[in-house]
C-alpha positions in Angstrom: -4.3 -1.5 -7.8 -4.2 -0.5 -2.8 -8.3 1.6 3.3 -13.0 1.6 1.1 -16.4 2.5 2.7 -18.4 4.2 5.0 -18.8 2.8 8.6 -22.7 2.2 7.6 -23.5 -1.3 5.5 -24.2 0.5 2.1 -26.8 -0.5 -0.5 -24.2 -1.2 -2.9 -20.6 -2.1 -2.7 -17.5 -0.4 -3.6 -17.2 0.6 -7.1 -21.1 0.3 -7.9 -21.8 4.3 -7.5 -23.9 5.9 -10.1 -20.9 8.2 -11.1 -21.1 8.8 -14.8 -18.4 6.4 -16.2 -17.3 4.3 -13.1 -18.0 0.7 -12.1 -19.6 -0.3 -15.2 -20.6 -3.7 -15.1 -20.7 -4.4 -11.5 -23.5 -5.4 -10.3 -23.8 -5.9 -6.2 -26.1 -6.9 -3.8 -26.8 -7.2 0.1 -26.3 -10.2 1.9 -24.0 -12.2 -0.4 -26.2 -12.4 -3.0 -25.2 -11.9 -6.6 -27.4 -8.9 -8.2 -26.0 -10.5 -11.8 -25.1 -13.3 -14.0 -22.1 -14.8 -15.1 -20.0 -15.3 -12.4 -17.2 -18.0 -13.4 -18.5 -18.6 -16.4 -21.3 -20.0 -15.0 -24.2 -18.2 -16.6 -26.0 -17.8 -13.2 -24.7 -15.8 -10.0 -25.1 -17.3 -6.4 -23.3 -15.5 -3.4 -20.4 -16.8 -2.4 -20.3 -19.9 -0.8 -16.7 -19.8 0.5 -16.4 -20.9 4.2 -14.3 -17.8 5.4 -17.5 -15.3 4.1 -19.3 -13.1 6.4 -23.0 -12.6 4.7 -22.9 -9.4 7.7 -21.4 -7.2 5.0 -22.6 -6.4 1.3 -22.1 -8.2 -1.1 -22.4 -10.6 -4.3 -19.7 -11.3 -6.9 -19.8 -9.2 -9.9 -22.7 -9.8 -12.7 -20.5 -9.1 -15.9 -20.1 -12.3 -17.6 -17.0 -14.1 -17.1 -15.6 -16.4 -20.2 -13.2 -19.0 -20.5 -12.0 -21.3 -17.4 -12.5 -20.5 -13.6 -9.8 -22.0 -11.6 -10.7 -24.4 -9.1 -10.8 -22.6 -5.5 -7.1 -22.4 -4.5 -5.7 -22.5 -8.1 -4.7 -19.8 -10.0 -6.5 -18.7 -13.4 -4.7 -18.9 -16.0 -1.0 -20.8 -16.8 1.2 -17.3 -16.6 -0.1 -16.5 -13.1 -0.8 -13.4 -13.8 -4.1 -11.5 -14.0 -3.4 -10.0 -17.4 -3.8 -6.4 -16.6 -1.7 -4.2 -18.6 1.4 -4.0 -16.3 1.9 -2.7 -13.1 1.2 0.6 -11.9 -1.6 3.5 -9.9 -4.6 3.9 -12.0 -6.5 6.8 -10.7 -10.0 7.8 -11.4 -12.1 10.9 -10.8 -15.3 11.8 -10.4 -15.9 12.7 -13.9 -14.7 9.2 -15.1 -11.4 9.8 -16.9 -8.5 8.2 -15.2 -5.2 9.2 -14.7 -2.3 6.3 -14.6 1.1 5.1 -14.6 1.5 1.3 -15.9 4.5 -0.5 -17.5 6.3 2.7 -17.2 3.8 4.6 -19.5 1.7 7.4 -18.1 -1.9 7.6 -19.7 -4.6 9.9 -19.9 -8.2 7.9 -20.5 -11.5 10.0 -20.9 -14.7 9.0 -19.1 -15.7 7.0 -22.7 -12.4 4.9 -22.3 -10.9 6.8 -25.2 -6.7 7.2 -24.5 -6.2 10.9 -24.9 -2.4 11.3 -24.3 0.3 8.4 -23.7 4.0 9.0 -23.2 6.7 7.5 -21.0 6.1 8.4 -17.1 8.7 10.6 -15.5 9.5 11.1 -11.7 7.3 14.2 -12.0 4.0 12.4 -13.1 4.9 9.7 -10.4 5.2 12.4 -7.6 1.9 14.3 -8.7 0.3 10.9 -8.7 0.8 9.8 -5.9 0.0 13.3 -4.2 -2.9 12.9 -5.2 -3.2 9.7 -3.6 -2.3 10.6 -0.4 -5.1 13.5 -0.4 -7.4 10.9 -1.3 -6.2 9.2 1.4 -7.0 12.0 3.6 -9.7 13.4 2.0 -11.9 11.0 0.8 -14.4 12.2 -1.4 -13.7 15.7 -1.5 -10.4 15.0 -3.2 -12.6 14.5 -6.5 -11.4 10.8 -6.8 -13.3 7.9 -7.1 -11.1 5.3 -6.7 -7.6 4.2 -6.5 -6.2 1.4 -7.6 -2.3 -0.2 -7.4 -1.8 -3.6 -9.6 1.5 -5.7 -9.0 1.1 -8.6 -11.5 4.5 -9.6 -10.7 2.9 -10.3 -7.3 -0.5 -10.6 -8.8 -2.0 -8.4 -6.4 -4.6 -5.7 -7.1 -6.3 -3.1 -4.5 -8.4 -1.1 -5.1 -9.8 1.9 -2.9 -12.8 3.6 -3.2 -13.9 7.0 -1.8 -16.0 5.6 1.1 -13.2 3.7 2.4 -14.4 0.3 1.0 -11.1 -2.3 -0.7 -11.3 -4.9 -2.7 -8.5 -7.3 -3.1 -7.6 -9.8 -5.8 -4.9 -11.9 -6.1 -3.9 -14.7 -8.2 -6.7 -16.8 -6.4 -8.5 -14.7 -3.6 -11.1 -11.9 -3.7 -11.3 -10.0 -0.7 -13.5 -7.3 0.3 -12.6 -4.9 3.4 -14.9 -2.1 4.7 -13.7 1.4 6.0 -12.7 -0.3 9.7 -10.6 -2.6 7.8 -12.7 -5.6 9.0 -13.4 -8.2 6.2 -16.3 -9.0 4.3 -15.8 -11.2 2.2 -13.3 -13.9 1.2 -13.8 -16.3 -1.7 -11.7 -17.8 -4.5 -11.4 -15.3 -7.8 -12.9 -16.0 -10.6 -12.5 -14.9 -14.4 -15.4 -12.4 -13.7 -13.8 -10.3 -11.0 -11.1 -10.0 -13.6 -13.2 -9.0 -16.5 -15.2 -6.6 -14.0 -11.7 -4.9 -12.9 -10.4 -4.7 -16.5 -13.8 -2.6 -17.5 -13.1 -0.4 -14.6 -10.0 0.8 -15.2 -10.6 0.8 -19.1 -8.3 -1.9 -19.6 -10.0 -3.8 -22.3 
């Protein structure tokens, strides 16, 4: 999981704040050049090269380190054609770093280390108060205390996420797409195992 950024061209792209426990591992840089390492397995980052990219917004893939295959552009990682991340569900996460989330029917309470501090089965109430407080992130921005939103539909295989500037990045089973706050894209490239690796650390999914 999901409008992400401000109407300026920011430094750094959504999800690489310095807010204590959020985007680790990203690592972003203007132009379309990758800040880090690793992307596809590759052991060295390059921007993307994909025709449909516009180097006018930020923006290099991720520098975590990706392992294992990266599909060819067009192909799906993986044989289940999923991305593998925990179930579907809103994953909300706040300024301090702990999230708040609903995924595969279970609600879960992670603290800013990643540690799960309370687990049960979701009810219609923790579903309503979550997504209140997505819409007032919505509306608010920053001053709702969030960070980020994200909604994951693996049966889809689609993942938004939302930051508080307005920024979106998009995966799905073999795009990543980045948005700014007018909605105008970015970037568009094929997705590659260290976009997933990248989300999963975000949203403590490891």
């Amino acid at each position: 999981m999901l409008g992400l950024w401000a109407a300026a061209i920011w430094a750094a792209p959504p999800l690489a704040n310095s807010v204590a426990g959020v985007a680790r591992g990203a690592a972003w840089a203007k132009g379309g050049s990758n800040a880090g390492s690793g992307s596809s397995g590759s052991g060295s980052g390059s921007g993307p090269d994909d025709d449909d990219n516009d180097n006018s917004g930020p923006g290099g893939s991720s520098g975590t380190s990706g392992k294992g295959k990266s599909g060819k552009p067009g192909t799906p990682i993986g044989k289940s054609r999923r991305l593998d991340l925990g179930g579907d569900g809103i994953h909300i996460q706040f300024f301090d770093g702990h999230i708040e989330r609903i995924r595969a029917g279970q609600f879960e309470l992670v603290d800013k280390s990643g540690a799960l501090v309370d687990r049960h089965a979701s009810t219609a109430g923790d579903l309503r108060r979550l997504r209140s407080l997505e819409a007032d992130f919505a509306a608010r921005g920053r001053a709702s205390g969030i960070v980020t939103v994200a909604e994951i539909d693996e049966g889809s295989g689609r993942v938004d996420i939302t930051d508080f500037r307005g920024w979106r990045e998009t995966l799905n089973l073999t795009r990543y797409e980045l948005s700014d706050p007018n909605g105008r894209t970015v970037m568009r490239r094929p997705l590659t195992p260290a976009d997933i690796v990248r989300v999963r650390t975000l949203l403590f999914l490891n």
